[in-house]
TIMIRO-335468 format. One record per residue (C-alpha): x, y, z; residue in three letters. Coordinates in steps of 0.2 Angstrom, whole numbers. Last residue first. Layout:
N
       x       y       z   drenza
       X       Y       Z      ala
...
//
This chain:
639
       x       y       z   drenza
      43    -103     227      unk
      61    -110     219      unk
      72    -103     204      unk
      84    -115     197      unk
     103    -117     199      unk
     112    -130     188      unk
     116    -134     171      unk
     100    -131     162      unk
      86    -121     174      unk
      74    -129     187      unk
      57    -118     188      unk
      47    -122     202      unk
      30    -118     208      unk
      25    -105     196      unk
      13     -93     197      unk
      20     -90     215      unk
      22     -70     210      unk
      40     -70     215      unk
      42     -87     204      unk
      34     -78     188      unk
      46     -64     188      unk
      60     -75     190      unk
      53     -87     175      unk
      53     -70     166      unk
      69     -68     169      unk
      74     -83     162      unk
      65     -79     145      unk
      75     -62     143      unk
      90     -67     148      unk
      89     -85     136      unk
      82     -75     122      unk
      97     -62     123      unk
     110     -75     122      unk
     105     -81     107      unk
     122     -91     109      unk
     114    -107      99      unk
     118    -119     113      unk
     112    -108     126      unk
      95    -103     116      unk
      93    -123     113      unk
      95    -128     133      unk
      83    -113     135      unk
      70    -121     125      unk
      72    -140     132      unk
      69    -132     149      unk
      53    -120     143      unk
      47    -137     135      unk
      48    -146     153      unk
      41    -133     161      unk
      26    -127     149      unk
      16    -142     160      unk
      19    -130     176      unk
       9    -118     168      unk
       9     -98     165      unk
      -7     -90     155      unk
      -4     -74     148      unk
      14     -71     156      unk
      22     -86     147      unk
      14     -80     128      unk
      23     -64     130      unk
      38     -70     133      unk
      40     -83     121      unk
      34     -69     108      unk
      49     -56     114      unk
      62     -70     114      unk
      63     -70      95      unk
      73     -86      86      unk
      91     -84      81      unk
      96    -101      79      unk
     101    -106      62      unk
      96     -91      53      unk
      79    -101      49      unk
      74     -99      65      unk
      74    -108      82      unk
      65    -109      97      unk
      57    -125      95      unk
      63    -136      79      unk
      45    -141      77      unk
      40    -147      96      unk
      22    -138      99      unk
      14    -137     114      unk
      -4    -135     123      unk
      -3    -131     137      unk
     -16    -140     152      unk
     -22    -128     165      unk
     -38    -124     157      unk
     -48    -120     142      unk
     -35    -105     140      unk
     -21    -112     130      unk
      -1    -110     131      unk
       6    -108     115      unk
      28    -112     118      unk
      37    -107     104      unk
      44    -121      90      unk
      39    -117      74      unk
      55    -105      71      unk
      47     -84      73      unk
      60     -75      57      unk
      64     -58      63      unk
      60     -40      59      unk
      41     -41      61      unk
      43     -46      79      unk
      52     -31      84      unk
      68     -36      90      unk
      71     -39     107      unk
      77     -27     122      unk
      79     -31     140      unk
      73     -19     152      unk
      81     -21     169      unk
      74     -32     184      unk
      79     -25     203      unk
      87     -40     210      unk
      75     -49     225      unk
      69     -65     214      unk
      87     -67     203      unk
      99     -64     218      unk
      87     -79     228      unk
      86     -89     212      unk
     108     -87     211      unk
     115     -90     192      unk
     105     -85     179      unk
      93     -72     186      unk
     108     -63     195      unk
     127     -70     188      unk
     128     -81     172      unk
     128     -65     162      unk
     123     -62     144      unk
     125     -40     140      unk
     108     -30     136      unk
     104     -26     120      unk
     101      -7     116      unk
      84       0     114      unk
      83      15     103      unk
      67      24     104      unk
      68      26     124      unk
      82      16     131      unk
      80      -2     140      unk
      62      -2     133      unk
      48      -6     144      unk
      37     -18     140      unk
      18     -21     133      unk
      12     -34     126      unk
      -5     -38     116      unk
     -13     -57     114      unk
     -22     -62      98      unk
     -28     -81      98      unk
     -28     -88      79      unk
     -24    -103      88      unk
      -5    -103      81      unk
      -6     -87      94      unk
      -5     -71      85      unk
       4     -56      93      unk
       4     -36      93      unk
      18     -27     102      unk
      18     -11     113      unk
      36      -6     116      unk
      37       7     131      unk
      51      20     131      unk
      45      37     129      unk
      50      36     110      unk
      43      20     108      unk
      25      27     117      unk
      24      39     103      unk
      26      24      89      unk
      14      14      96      unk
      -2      28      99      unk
      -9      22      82      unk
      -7       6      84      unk
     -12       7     102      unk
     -29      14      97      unk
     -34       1      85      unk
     -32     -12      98      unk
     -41       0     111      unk
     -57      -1      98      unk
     -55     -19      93      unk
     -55     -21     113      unk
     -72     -12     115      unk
     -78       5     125      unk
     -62      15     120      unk
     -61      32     128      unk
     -60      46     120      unk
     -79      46     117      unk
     -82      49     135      unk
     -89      38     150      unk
     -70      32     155      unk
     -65      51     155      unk
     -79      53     167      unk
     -74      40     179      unk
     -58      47     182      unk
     -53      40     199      unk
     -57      23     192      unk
     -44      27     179      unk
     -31      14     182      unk
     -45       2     184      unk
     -49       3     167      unk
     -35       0     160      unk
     -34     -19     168      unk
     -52     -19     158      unk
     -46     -16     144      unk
     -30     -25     144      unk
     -40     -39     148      unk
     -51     -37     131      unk
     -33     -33     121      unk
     -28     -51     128      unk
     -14     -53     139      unk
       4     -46     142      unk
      11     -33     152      unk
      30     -31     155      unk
      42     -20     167      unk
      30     -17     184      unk
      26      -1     195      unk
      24      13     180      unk
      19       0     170      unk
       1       4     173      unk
       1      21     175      unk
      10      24     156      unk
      -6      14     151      unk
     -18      21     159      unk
      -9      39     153      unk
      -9      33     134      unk
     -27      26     135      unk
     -32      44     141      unk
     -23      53     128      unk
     -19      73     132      unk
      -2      68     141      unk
       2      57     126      unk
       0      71     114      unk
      11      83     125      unk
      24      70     128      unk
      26      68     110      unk
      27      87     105      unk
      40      87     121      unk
      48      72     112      unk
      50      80      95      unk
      53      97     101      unk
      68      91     110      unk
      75      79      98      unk
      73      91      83      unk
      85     105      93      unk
      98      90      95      unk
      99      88      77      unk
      98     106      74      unk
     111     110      84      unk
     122      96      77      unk
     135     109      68      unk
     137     123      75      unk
     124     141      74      unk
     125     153      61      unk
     121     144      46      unk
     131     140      31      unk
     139     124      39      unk
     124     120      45      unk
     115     115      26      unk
     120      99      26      unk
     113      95      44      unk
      96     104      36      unk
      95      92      21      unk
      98      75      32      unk
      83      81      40      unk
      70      82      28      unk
      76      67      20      unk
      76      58      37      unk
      59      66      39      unk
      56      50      55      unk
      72      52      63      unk
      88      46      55      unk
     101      38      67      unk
     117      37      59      unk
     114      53      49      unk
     124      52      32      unk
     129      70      23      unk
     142      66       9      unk
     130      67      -6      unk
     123      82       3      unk
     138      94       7      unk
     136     105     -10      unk
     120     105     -12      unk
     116     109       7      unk
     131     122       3      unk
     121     131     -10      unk
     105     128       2      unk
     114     139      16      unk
     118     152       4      unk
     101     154      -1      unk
      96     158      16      unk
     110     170      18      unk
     103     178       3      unk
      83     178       7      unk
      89     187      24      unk
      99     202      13      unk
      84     203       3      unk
      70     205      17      unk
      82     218      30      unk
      72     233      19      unk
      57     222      18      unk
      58     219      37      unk
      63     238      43      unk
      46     241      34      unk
      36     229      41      unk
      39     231      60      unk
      39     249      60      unk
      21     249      50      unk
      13     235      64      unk
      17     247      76      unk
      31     237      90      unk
      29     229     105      unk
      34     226     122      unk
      27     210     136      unk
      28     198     124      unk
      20     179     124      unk
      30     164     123      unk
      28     158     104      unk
      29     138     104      unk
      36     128      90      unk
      29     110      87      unk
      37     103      70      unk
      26      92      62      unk
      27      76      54      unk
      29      63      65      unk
      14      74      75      unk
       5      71      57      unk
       3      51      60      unk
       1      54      79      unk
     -14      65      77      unk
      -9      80      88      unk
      -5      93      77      unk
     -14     108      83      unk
      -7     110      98      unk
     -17     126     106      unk
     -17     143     103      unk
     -16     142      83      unk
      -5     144      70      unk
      -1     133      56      unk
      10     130      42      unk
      11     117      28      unk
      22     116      16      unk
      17     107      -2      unk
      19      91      -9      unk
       6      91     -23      unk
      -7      80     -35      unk
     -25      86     -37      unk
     -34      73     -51      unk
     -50      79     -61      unk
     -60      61     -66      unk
     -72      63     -80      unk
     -85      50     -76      unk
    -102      59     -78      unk
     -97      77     -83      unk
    -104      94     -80      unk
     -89      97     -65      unk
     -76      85     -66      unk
     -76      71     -52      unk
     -65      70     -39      unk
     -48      63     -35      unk
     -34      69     -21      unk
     -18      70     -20      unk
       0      65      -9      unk
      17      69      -7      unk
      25      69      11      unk
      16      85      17      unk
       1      84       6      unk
      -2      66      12      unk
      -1      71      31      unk
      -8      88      28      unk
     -25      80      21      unk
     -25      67      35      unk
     -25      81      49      unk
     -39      88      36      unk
     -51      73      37      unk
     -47      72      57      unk
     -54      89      58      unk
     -40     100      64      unk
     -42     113      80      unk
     -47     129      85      unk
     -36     136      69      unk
     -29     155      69      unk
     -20     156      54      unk
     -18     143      38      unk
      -3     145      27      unk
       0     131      14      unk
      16     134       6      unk
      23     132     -11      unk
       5     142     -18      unk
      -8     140     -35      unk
      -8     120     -36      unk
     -11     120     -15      unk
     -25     130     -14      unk
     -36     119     -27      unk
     -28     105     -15      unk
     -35     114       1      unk
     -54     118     -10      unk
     -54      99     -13      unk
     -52      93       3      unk
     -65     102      11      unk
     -70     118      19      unk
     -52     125      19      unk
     -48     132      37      unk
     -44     151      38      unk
     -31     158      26      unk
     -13     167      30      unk
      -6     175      18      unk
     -19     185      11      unk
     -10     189      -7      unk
       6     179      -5      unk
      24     178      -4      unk
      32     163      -4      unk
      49     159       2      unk
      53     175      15      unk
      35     180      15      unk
      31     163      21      unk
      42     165      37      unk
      36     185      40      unk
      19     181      38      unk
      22     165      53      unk
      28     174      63      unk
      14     188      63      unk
       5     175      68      unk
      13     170      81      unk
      16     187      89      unk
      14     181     106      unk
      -2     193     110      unk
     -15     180     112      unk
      -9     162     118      unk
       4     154     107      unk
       8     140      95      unk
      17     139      79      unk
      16     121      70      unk
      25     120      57      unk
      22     106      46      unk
      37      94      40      unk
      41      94      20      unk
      44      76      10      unk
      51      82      -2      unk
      59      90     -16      unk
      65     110     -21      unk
      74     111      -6      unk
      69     131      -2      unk
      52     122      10      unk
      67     113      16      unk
      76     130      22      unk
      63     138      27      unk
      57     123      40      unk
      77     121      46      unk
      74     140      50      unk
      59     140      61      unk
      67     124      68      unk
      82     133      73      unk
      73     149      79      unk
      64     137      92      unk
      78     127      98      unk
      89     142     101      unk
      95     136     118      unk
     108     148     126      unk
     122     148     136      unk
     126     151     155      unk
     130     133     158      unk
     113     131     168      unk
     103     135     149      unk
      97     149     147      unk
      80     151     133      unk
      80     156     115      unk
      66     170     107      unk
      55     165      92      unk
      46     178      90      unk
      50     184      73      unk
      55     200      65      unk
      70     204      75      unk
      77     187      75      unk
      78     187      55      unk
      95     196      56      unk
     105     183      63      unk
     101     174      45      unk
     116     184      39      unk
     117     194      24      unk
     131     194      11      unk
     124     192      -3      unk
     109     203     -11      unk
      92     195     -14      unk
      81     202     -29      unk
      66     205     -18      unk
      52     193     -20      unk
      36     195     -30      unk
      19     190     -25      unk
       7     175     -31      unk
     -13     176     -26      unk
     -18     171     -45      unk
      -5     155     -45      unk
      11     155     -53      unk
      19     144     -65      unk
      37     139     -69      unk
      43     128     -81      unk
      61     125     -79      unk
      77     128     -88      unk
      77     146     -81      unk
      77     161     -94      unk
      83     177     -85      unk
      95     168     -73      unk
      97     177     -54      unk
     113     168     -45      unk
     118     156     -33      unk
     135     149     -24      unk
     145     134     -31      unk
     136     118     -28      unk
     123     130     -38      unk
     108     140     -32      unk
      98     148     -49      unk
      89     161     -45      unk
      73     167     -55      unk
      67     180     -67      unk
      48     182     -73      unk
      50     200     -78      unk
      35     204     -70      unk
      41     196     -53      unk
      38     180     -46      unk
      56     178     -39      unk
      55     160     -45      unk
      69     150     -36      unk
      78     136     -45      unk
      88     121     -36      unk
     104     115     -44      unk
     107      94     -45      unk
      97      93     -62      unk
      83     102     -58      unk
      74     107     -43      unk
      61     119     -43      unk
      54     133     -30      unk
      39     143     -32      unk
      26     132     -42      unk
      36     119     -55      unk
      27     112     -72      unk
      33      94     -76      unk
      37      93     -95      unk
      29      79    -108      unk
      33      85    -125      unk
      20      90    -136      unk
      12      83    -152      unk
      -4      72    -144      unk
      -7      83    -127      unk
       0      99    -134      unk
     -12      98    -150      unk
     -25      93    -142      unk
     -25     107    -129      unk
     -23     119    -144      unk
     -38     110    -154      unk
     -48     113    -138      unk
     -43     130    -135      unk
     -46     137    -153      unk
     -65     130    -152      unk
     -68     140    -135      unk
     -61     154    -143      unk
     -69     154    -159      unk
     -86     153    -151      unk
     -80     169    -139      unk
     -79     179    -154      unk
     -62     187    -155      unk
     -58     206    -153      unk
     -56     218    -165      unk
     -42     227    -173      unk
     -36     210    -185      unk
     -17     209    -179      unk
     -17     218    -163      unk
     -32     211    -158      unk
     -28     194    -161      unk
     -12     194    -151      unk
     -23     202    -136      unk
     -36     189    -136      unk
     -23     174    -137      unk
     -14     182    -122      unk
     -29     184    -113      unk
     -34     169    -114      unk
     -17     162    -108      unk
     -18     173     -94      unk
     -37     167     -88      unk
     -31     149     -89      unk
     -37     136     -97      unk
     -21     135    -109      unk
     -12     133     -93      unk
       2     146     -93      unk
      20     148     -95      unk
      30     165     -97      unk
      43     169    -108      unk
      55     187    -109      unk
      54     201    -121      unk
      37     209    -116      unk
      30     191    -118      unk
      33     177    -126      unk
      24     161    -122      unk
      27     143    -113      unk
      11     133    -116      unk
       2     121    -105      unk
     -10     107    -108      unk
     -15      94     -90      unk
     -11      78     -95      unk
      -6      69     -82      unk
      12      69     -85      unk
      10      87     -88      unk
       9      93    -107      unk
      18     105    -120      unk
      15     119    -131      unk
      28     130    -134      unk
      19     145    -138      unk
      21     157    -154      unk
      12     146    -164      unk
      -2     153    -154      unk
      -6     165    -167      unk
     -12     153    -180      unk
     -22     145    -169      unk
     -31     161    -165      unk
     -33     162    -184      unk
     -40     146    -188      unk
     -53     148    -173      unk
     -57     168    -183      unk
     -60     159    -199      unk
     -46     159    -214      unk
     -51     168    -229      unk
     -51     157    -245      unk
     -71     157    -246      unk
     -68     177    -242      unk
     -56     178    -256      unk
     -69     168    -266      unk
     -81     178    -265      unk
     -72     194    -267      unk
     -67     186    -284      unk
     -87     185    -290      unk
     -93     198    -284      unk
     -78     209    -295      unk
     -83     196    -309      unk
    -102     202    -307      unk
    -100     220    -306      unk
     -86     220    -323      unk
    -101     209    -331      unk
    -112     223    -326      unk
    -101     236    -333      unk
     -99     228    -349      unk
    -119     225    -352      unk
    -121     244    -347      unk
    -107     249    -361      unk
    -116     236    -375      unk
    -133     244    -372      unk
//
């Protein structure tokens, strides 16, 4: 009795200790947790959880949502307990993880491709071993463990380990984009040059990024261009993608890739022309989380862009300031699709060295690189002038290679704009316009009475807000062809529009003070040919409470005498709004004021307000608006 009551209090006591190792066992969540010490958790600034693991020897970083972090976690545990987690545990680790690198980790920014980082830019090879070069001042090199946070999307491919020594001559055989003859015998390369400044931004590391736009009919190789530019920078599983469907399905692309690749468009929505023009300079998108009432999810890039298509795709004047237009002529001999890529991925690492020796000496000539006339991507293109003197072609060919696609994008666009070719036709015989946007309409009008089908379709405006809304958009394209549209508000709360031309296109410079022609002789001034005369934009100056307003009720003007015609700087007032208001509603009661104006603009030496408002007075007396107009100090202009 004695031995059985023993061995049962041995039983109980054996129960009783495997109970409370079990109580002290920790669960399977602890245990994950416990395994992903491992990680250097850290957040995004907008706190999104990421960790930075060891793997196979070298580190890799993850989102802790991800399918690779998971898998991590999943793997660790098995080794350690021979069986796999329970997906309860998994979900609970996560969150406590994601917690902990929100509220206990550093704030790091992750990088996709290509990073830049204290003055040197990092290149991820995207390989398994996770290596990247590091470009230096000083030339470039392939680090094991870079000082930035790389991630990579699901569609990621490796690059070749470059080699030095290669030139960028090499990438002509793989790309369309032949040169043309010049008259001297030489040749123009403009389209080879902007295929490369586009490269060698997308290899900057910051933005803002121009869109490439490559255009051809069928057979020019365009799209095979364009997998051969992005295989160069970002490789990629299906390389060139159809349209995205919305904006959130383009910034879900653009978290996982460095360049945005679509192939083959008819055309941009307007919503996706806007897309490219905020994800180009910087830009993001908000909706809400899926299963969730007011969670908010926020997309955030600057990102590439390159397009392909049969026709222009970027047309929208906002994205044309951002695109580089590059036409593909079409070939007449061609190669097998298998010649054509292998000879590239044997010339591929030779190519991605010389373009990372053009960005080591865009590093190193950048702080001393200044463009006295920036164009719209001054960043963009400050960066490519840096990088010439690694690139086989001299110094200022891409410069002058950016003009000329620049305005032949322009022209394009403004040849393909009704309202544009009106009004291109209507100061194709006259120097200024100026009148209400509801006159304007109407005077537009009759240049297209030939058209009369263009004037019954949606492109053209059927109200004045309309064309108001359409100038503004179509204002800086017409500056760079030379006519100056310019927006004005009476002190009435009247809104007149002016057209001009510009002495030069883009850049107008001032025009010389002479007594001689509209100044001195009525007869000279009334026959002489009238040139441009440039004024400041009326947003740059400071309008003085003087300027003539002349009403519409009827012939009386109505005038204002508060220091007229001058400015806070003492004198400096603007021409351009004096004009504008004399050729809406010329009078003979503005004479008097017009005389005590141009008695100020002589006294104060603005002497391009007096040219400019004397040669209107000429203009006015040839077209007998005006009777008579005597001028200060002799000489006048008579009907």
């Amino acid at each position: 009795m004695g031995d059985k009551m023993q061995r049962l209090m041995a039983l109980v006591e054996r129960d009783k200790a495997e109970a409370e190792r079990e109580e002290k066992k920790p669960s399977q969540a602890e245990a994950l947790v416990m395994l992903a010490s491992e990680a250097d958790l850290f957040h995004t600034p907008d706190n999104k959880a990421f960790g930075t693991l060891p793997v196979n020897g070298h580190r890799e970083t993850w989102s802790l949502r991800s399918n690779g972090f998971r898998r991590w976690l999943t793997q660790r545990f098995y080794d350690k307990h021979g069986k796999p987690p329970g997906g309860q545990a998994m979900s609970d680790a996560l969150s406590l993880l994601e917690a902990t690198a929100q509220f206990r980790g550093p704030e790091e920014n992750v990088f996709v491709r290509v990073a830049a980082h204290n003055g040197n830019v990092y290149l991820d090879l995207g390989g398994a071993d996770w290596q990247a070069v590091e470009v230096t001042p000083t030339g470039w090199r392939v680090v094991s463990d870079p000082p930035v946070r790389f991630v990579r999307g699901r569609a990621s491919l490796a690059l070749p380990r470059p080699v030095p020594g290669g030139s960028l001559e090499e990438l002509r055989l793989f790309v369309n984009l032949p040169g043309e003859g010049r008259d001297d015998g030489t040749r123009d390369d403009y389209r080879f040059v902007l295929a490369v400044a586009w490269a060698l931004g997308a290899l900057r590391g910051v933005g803002p990024y121009p869109l490439l736009d490559l255009i051809g009919e069928q057979g020019s190789a365009k799209s095979t261009t364009a997998r051969v530019l992005r295989s160069l920078i970002d490789p990629a599983t299906a390389p060139l993608r159809s349209a995205p469907r919305d904006e959130r399905e383009l910034m879900v692309q653009a978290m996982g890739s460095r360049i945005l690749a679509f192939d083959n468009l008819s055309g941009l929505e307007p919503w996706l022309s806007d897309s490219f023009c905020r994800i180009s300079t910087g830009g993001g998108g908000v909706v809400r989380e899926l299963y969730s009432d007011s969670e908010e999810v926020i997309f955030e890039a600057t990102r590439r862009g390159l397009l392909t298509g049969i026709i222009e795709l970027a047309t929208a004047p906002d994205l044309l300031d951002r695109a580089l237009v590059v036409d593909c002529p079409r070939l007449t001999n061609y190669r097998t699709e298998d010649e054509l890529w292998h000879q590239f991925e044997e010339a591929k690492p030779r190519v991605l060295g010389a373009l990372l020796d053009a960005v080591s000496a865009g590093l190193r000539n950048l702080p001393s690189t200044r463009l006295p006339n920036a164009p719209r991507l001054a960043d963009f293109a400050t960066w490519v002038v840096a990088c010439e003197e690694a690139l086989p072609w001299p110094r200022g060919t891409f410069m002058a290679a950016y003009t000329r696609a620049r305005r032949a994008a322009v022209e394009s666009t403004l040849d393909a704009d009704p309202v544009a070719v009106a009004l291109r036709n209507l100061l194709a015989s006259r120097e200024e316009w100026g009148g209400t946007a509801t006159e304007l309409l109407e005077r537009l009008g009759e240049e297209m009475t030939d058209l009369p089908d263009v004037k019954r379709s949606h492109a053209w405006p059927k109200t004045p807000k309309a064309l108001s809304n359409r100038l503004r958009r179509v204002a800086p394209d017409l500056r760079l062809v030379g006519l100056a549209v310019e927006f004005v508000r009476q002190h009435g709360g009247r809104r007149l529009v002016s057209v001009r031309k510009l002495a030069s296109p883009s850049s107008p410079p001032s025009q010389p003070y002479s007594d001689a022609g509209f100044l001195g002789d009525a007869n000279q001034a009334a026959s002489s040919p009238r040139p441009a005369v440039a004024s400041p934009p009326i947003d740059q100056g400071v309008l003085g409470d003087g300027l003539v307003t002349i009403g519409r009720r009827s012939s009386q003007a109505t005038v204002t005498h508060a220091r007229p015609w001058e400015s806070s700087k003492g004198g400096e007032g603007d021409a351009s709004d004096a004009r504008l208001r004399l050729l809406s509603n010329p009078s003979r009661d503005a004479e008097e004021e017009a005389t005590r104006a141009i008695e100020t603009l002589r006294r104060t030496g603005d002497e391009e307000g007096l040219l400019g408002l004397s040669r209107e007075a000429a203009d006015l007396v040839r077209e007998r608006r005006l009777g008579r107009w005597e001028l200060p100090g002799g000489g006048g202009h008579g009907a």
